[in-house]
C-alpha positions as CSV (number, residue, x, y, z in Angstrom):
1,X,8.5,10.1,0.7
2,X,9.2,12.3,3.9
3,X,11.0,10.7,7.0
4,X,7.3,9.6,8.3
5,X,7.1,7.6,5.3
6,X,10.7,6.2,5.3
7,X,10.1,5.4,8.7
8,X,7.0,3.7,7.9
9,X,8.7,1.7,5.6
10,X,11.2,0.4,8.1
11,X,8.5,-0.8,10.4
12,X,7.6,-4.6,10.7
13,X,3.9,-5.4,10.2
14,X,2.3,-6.7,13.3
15,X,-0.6,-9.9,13.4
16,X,-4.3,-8.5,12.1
17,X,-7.0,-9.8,14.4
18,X,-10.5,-9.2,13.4
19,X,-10.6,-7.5,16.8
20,X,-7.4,-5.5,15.7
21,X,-8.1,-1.5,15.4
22,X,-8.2,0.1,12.5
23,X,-6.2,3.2,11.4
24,X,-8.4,6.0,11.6
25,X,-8.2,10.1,12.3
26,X,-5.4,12.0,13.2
27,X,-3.0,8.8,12.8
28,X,-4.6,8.2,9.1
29,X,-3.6,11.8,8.3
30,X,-0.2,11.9,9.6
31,X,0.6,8.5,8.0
32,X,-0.7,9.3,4.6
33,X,0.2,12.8,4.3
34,X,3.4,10.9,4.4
35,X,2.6,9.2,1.5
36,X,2.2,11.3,-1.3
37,X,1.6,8.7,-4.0
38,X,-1.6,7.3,-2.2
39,X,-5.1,8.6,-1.1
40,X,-7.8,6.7,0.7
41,X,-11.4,5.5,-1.7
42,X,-14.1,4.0,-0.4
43,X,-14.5,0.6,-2.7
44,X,-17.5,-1.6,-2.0
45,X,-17.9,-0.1,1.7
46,X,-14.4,-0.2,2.5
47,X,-11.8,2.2,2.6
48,X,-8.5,1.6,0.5
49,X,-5.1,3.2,0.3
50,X,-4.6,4.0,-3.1
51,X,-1.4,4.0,-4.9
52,X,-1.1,4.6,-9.2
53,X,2.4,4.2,-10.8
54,X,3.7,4.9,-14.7
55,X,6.4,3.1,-16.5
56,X,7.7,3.6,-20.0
57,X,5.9,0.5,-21.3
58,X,4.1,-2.9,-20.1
59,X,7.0,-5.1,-19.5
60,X,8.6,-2.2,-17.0
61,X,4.3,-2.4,-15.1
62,X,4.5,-5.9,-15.1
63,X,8.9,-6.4,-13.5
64,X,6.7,-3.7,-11.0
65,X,3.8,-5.6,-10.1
66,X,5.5,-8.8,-9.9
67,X,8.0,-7.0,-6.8
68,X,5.2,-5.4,-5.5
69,X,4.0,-9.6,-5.5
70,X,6.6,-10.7,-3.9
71,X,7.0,-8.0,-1.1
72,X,3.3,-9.2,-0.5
73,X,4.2,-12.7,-0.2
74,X,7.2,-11.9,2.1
75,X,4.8,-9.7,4.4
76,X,1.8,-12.4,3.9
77,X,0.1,-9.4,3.1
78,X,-1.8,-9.3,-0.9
79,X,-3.2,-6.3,-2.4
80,X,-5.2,-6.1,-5.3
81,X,-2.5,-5.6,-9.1
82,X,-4.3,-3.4,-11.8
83,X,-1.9,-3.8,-14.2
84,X,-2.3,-2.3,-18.1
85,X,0.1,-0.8,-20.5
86,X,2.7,2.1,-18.4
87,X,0.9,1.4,-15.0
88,X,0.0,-0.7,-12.3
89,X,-2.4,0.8,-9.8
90,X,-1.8,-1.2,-6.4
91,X,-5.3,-1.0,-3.6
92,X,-4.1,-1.9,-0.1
93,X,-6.6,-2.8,2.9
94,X,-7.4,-5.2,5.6
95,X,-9.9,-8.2,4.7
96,X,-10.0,-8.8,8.4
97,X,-11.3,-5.5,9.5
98,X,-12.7,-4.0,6.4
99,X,-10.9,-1.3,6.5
100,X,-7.1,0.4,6.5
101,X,-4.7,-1.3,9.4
102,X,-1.6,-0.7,10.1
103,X,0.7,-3.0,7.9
104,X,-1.2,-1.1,4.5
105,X,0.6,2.1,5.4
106,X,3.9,0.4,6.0
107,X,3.2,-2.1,2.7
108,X,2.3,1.2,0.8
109,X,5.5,2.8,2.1
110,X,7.5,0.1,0.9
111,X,5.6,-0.2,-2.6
112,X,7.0,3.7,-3.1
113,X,10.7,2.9,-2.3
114,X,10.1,0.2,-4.5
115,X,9.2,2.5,-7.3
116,X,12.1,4.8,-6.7
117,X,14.4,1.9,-7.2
């Protein structure tokens, strides 16, 4: 993670209104080229940030997923947990804008310390 990223993580995610604005262009760029583990899909119309992680086996994927879980209950933020054997692929956006805000980039910055742990 470069010192974008780190300092991404650091940062305290702010109320989403559905009049909040959404991270787009230069901004986007910056914050995930400091995010090497995740890329932005379009999934059902709206973009996600993207992250896929490997473990050794399924308990290691699952001890993962369920920190990942409770960062996202400390943050009152939830992504969508694609957990199988050795992975867990982890889809951050913003229901209330359908789209990327910014408390994904900092939740995704905090998934990847998580994962250097």
């Amino acid at each position: 993670m470069t010192l974008i990223g780190e300092r991404l993580a650091e940062r305290q995610c702010e109320a989403c209104r559905e009049d909040s604005e959404p991270v787009v262009g230069v901004a986007r760029e910056e914050m995930l080229a400091a995010l090497s583990d995740w890329r932005v899909e379009m999934i059902d119309e709206v973009d996600q940030l993207v992250g896929d992680f490997s473990f050794a086996n399924f308990v290691d994927a699952m001890a993962f997923a369920n920190a990942v879980g409770e960062l996202a209950e400390n943050a009152d933020h939830h992504p969508r947990l694609v957990i199988e054997w050795g992975s867990v692929s982890v889809y951050w956006w913003t229901h209330t804008i359908r789209s990327l805000h910014l408390n994904d980039f900092i939740l995704a910055a905090r998934v990847t310390a998580l994962s250097r742990e």
